[in-house]
BATIVO-577591 format. One record per residue (C-alpha): residue number from 1; x negated, y, z. Coordinates in nm, 2 decimals. Example, Ala and Ser with C-alpha at 12.3 -4.5 7.8 and 13.67 -1.06 7.14 Angstrom:
BATIVO-577591
n, xx, yy, zz
1, -1.23, -0.45, 0.78
2, -1.37, -0.11, 0.71
//
This chain:
BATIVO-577591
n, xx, yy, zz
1, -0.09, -2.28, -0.59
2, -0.02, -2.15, -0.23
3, -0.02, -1.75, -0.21
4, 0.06, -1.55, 0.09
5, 0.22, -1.22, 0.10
6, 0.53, -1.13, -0.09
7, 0.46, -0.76, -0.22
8, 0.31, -0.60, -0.57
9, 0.01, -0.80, -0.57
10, 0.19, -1.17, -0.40
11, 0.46, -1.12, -0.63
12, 0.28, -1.00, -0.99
13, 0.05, -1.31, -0.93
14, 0.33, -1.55, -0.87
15, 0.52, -1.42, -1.24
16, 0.21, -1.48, -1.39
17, 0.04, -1.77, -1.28
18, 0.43, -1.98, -1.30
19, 0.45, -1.79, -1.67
20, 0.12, -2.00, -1.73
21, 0.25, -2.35, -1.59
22, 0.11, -2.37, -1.26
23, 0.33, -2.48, -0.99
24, 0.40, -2.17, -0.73
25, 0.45, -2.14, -0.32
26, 0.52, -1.82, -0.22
27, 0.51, -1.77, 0.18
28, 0.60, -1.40, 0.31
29, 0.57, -1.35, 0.72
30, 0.86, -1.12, 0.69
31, 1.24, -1.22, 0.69
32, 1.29, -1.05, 0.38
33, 1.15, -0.82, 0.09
34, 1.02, -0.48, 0.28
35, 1.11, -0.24, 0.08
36, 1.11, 0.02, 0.30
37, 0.81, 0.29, 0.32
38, 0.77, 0.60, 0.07
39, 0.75, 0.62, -0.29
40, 0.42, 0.47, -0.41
41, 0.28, 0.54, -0.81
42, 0.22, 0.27, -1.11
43, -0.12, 0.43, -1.29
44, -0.36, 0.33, -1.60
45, -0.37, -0.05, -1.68
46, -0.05, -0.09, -1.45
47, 0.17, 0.05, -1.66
48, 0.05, -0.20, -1.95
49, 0.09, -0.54, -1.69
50, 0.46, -0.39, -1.66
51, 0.49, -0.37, -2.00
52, 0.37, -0.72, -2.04
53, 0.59, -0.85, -1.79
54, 0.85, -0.66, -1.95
55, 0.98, -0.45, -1.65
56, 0.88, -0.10, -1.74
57, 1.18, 0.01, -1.87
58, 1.35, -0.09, -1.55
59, 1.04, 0.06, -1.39
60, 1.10, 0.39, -1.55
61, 1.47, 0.44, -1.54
62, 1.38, 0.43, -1.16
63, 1.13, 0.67, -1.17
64, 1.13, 0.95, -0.88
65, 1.15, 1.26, -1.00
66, 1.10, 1.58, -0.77
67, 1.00, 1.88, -0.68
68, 0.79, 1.89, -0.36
69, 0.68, 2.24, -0.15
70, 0.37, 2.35, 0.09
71, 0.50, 2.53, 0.34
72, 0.34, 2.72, 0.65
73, 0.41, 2.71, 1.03
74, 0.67, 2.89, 1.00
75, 0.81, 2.75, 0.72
76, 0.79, 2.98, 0.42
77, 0.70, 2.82, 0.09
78, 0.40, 2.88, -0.02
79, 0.32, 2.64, -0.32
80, 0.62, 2.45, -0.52
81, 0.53, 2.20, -0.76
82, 0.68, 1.90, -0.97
83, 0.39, 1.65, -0.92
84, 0.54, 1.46, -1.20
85, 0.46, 1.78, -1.45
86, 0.09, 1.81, -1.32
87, -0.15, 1.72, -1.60
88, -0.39, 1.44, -1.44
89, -0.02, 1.27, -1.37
90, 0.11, 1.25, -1.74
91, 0.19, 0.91, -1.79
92, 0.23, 0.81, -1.43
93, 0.55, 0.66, -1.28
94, 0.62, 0.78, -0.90
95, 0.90, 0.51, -0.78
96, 1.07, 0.41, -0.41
97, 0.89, 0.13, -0.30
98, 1.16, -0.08, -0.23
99, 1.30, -0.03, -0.60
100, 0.94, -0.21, -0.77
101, 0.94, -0.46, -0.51
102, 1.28, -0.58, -0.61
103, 1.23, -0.52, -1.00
104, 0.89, -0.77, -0.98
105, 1.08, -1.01, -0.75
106, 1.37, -1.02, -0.99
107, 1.14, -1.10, -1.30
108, 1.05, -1.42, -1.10
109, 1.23, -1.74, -1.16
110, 1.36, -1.84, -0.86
111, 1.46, -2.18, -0.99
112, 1.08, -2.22, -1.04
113, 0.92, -2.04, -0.78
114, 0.93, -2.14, -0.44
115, 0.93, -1.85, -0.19
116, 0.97, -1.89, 0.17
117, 1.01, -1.59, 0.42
118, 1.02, -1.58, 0.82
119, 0.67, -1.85, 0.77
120, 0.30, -1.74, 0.77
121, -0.05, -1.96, 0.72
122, -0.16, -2.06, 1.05
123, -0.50, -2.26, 0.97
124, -0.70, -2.34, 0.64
125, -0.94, -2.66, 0.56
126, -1.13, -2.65, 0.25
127, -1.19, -2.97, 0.10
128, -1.38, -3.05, -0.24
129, -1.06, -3.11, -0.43
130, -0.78, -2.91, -0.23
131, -0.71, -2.69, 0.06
132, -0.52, -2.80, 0.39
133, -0.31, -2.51, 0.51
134, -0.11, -2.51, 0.86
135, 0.18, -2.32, 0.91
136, 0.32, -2.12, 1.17
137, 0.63, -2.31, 1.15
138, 0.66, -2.67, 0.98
139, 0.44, -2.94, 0.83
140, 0.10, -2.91, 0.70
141, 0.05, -2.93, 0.35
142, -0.23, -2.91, 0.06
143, -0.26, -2.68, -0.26
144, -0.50, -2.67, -0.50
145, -0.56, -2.32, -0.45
146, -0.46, -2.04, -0.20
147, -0.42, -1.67, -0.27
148, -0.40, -1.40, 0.02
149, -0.24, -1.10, -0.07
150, -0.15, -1.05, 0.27
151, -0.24, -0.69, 0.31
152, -0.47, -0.50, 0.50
153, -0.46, -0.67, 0.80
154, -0.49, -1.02, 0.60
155, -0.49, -1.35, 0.83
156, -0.58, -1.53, 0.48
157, -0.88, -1.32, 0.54
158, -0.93, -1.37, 0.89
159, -0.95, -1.72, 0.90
160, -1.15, -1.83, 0.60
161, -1.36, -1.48, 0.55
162, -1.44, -1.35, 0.94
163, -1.32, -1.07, 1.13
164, -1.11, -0.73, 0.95
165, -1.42, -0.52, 1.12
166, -1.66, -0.66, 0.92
167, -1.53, -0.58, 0.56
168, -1.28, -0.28, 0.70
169, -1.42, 0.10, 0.62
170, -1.25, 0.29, 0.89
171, -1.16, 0.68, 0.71
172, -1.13, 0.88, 1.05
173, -0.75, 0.92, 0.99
174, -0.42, 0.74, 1.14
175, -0.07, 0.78, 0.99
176, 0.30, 0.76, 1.15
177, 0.61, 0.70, 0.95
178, 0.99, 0.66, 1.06
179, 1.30, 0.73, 0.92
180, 1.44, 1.09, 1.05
181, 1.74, 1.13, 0.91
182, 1.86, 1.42, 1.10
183, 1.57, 1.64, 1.03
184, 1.70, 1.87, 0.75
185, 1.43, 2.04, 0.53
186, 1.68, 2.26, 0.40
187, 1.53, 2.33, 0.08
188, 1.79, 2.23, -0.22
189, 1.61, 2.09, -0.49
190, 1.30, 1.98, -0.35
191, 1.25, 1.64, -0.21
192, 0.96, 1.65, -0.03
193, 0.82, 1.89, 0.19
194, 0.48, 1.94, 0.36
195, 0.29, 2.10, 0.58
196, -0.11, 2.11, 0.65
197, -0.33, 2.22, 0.96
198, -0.66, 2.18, 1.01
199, -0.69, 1.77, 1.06
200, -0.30, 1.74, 1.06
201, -0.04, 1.66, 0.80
202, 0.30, 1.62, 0.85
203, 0.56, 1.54, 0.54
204, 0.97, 1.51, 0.50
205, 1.10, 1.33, 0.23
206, 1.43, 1.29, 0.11
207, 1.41, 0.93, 0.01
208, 1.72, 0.72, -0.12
209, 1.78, 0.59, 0.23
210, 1.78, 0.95, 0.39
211, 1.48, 1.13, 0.50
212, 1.17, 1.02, 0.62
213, 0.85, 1.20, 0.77
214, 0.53, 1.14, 0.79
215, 0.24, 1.26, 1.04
216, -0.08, 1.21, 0.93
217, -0.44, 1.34, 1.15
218, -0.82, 1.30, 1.21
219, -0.92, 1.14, 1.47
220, -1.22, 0.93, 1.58
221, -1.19, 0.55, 1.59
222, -0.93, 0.47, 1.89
223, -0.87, 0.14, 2.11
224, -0.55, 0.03, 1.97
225, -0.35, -0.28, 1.88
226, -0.15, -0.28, 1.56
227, 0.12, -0.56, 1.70
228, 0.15, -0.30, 2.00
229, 0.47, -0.15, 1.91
230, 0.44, 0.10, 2.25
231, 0.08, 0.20, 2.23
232, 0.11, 0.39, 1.92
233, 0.39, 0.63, 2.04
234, 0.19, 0.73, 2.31
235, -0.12, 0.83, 2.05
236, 0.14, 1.03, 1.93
237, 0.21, 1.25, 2.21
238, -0.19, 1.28, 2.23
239, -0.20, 1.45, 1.93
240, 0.12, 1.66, 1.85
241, 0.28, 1.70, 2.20
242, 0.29, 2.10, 2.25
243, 0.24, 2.14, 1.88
244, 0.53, 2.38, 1.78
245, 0.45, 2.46, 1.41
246, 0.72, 2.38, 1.12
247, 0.91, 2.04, 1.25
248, 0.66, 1.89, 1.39
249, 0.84, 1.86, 1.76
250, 1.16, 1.76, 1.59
251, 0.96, 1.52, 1.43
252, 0.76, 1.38, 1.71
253, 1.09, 1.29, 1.92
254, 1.25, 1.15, 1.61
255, 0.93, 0.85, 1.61
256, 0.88, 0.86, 1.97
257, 1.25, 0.66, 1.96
258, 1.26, 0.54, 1.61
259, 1.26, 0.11, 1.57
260, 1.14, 0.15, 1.27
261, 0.83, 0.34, 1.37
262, 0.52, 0.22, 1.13
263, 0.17, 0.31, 1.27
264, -0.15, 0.23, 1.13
265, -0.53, 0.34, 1.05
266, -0.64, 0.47, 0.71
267, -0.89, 0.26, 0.54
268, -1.04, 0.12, 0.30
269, -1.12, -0.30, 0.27
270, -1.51, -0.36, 0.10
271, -1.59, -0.69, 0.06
272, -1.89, -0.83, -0.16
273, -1.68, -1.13, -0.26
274, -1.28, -1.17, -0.30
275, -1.34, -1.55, -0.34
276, -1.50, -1.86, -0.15
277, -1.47, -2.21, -0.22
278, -1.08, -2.27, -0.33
279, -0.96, -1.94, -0.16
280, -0.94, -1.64, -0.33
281, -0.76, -1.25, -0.22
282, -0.62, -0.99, -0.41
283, -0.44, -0.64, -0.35
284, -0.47, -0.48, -0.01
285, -0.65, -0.78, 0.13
286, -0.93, -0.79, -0.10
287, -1.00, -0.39, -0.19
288, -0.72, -0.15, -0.02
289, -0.81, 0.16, -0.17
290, -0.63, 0.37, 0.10
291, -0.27, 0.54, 0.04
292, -0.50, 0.90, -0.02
293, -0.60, 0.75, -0.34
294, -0.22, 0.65, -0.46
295, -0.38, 0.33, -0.66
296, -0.33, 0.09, -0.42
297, 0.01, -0.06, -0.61
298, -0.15, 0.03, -0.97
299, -0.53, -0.23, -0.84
300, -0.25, -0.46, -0.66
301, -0.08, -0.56, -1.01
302, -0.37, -0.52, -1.23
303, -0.62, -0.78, -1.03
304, -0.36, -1.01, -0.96
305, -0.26, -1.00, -1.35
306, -0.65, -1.03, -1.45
307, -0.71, -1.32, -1.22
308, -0.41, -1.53, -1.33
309, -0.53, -1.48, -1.69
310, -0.85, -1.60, -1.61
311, -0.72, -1.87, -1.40
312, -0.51, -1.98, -1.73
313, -0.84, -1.91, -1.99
314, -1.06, -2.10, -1.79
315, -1.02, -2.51, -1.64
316, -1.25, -2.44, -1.42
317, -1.13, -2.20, -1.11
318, -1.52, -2.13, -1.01
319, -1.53, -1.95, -1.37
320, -1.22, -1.78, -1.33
321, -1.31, -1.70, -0.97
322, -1.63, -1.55, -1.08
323, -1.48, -1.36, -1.41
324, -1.29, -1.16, -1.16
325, -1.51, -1.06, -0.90
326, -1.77, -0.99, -1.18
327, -1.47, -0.74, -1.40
328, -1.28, -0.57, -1.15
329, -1.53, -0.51, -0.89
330, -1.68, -0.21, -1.10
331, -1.30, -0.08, -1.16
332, -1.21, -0.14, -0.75
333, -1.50, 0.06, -0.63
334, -1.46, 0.37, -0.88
335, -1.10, 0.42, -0.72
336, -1.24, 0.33, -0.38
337, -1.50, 0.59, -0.44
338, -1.21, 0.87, -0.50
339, -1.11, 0.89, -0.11
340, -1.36, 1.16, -0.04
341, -1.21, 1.42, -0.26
342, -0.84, 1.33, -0.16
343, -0.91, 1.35, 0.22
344, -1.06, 1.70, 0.15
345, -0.74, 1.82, -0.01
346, -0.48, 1.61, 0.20
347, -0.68, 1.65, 0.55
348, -0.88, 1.99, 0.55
349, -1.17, 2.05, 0.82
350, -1.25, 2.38, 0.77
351, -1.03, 2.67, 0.71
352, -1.23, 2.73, 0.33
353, -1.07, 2.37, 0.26
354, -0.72, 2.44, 0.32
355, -0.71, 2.80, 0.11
356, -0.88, 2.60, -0.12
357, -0.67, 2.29, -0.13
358, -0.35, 2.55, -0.14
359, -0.54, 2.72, -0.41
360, -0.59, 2.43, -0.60
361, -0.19, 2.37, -0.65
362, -0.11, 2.72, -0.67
363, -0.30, 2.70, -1.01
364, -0.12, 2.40, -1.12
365, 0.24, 2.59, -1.09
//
């Protein structure tokens, strides 16, 4: 078994489908785990995979706990909350990124697994009885099955599926994020502050690596390149150049320099099949729900756990193959469905939205 992409859903699929007796290549683009990127949330049915896999102790003694505040343009607080506390989150674990990333990769037997970084699938050739993959670097070679859980902007995807465009539901909104360590939000206590305009959304964290910050904004689909690591700086200045509410301009100058400056589109992937032939793709690749839903980590570990069990309860992968698409499709689209309301709060359009949206926590305090 070949998969591609070493994050929640690469790395939950590779404990299980080793923990059943397969043999397992894992091939990651990156030199390393990322474990950068802000705190993501392990929901529902998630919870229960860690608990199988027997990391949810680990998970929770990591959990983030914090307070977070809305403030206005001139910052002065005007919601503080403890999203933990909030009723619809009971249950739910809010944790850095980087720390379940290296809790799944540590469950993994390394003696077992093979996982290869700094490589990435260059080519794939289906055959009746195995799959011929290239590489970017080094020899070809030919698994039984191959597994792309090579995010959003999948190759796996790409080259045996077609084009992102057609299976990519663009949501009118593009995000920034960078490390700005020098930004203070001067509010002791809370750990995350943020601040909403009409469109716009910009957010400081105070993350274990220092603070980072967010911008977030509407805006109709634009001509850029995602490997372009220029291009996006200068959408930046498009859209909050001149803008002097909260930090926003100390923000702006910390991206407009940072290296680590990450810059993509919000969306969503629908597709009306996550397999063909001996290929199949899970997490981001297959169904990204979009960050505004927070379930991307939470579908990432619970469709690559339900596809390795049916891979394991069923010789033949076509039935496996088919038992997933067929049980998690209804689950994938419910969450997908969930955007709407979450862009509302997150990304107001009208002025009625945003007194609503700080309404809405203002009740919850």
């Amino acid at each position: 078994m070949l998969i591609s992409g070493a994050s929640f859903a690469g790395l939950t699929l590779a404990y299980w489908l080793n923990k059943f007796g397969f043999g397992v290549t894992v091939i990651e683009l990156g030199k390393d785990l990322r474990t950068g990127g802000s705190p993501i949330d392990v929901r529902g049915e998630a919870l229960d995979v860690a608990r199988e896999m027997g990391i949810y102790d680990q998970i929770k003694a990591n959990e983030f706990v914090h307070t977070d505040e809305i403030v206005d343009a001139d910052d002065q607080t005007l919601v503080k909350f403890a999203i933990n506390t909030l009723p619809e989150y009971l249950g739910d674990i809010e944790i850095h990124r980087g720390n379940l990333v290296e809790i799944i990769y540590g469950a993994i037997p390394k003696d077992e697994v093979k996982i290869i970084f700094g490589n990435s699938i260059a080519a794939l050739v289906q055959h009746e009885d195995h799959v011929e993959v290239s590489f970017e670097k080094g020899e070809r070679r030919t698994y039984d099955l191959v597994f792309g859980a090579d995010g959003t902007h999948s190759m796996v995807r790409k080259i045996d599926f077609g084009p992102e465009e057609e299976f990519k539901k663009f949501l009118g909104v593009y995000f920034a994020f960078a490390a700005t360590n020098h930004i203070q939000t001067g509010r002791p206590g809370s750990s995350g502050i943020v601040y909403r305009e009409l469109g716009k959304q910009a957010v400081s964290y105070e993350f274990l690596n220092g603070v980072n910050s967010i911008l977030v904004f509407r805006a109709p689909k634009l001509n850029w390149n995602y490997r372009d690591r220029e291009q996006p700086k200068q959408i930046l200045r498009e859209y909050f150049a001149g803008n002097t509410n909260w930090k926003i301009p100390q923000i702006l100058d910390a991206m407009l320099v940072a290296d680590d400056l990450y810059f993509d589109e919000a969306c969503q992937i629908c597709m009306p099949t996550w397999t063909k032939g001996r290929v199949a793709l899970i997490g981001d690749a297959a169904y990204a729900p979009s960050f505004f839903t927070g379930m991307g980590t939470s579908l990432a570990m619970q469709g690559a756990t339900l596809l390795a069990k049916e891979l394991y309860a069923n010789e033949d992968y076509q039935i496996a193959f088919a038992n997933y698409n067929e049980r998690f499709k209804p689950f994938v689209e419910s969450v997908q469905a969930r955007v709407d309301h979450s862009l509302k709060v997150q990304l107001p359009e009208t002025e009625e939205e945003l007194q609503a949206s700080f309404a809405a926590w203002s009740n919850q305090q």
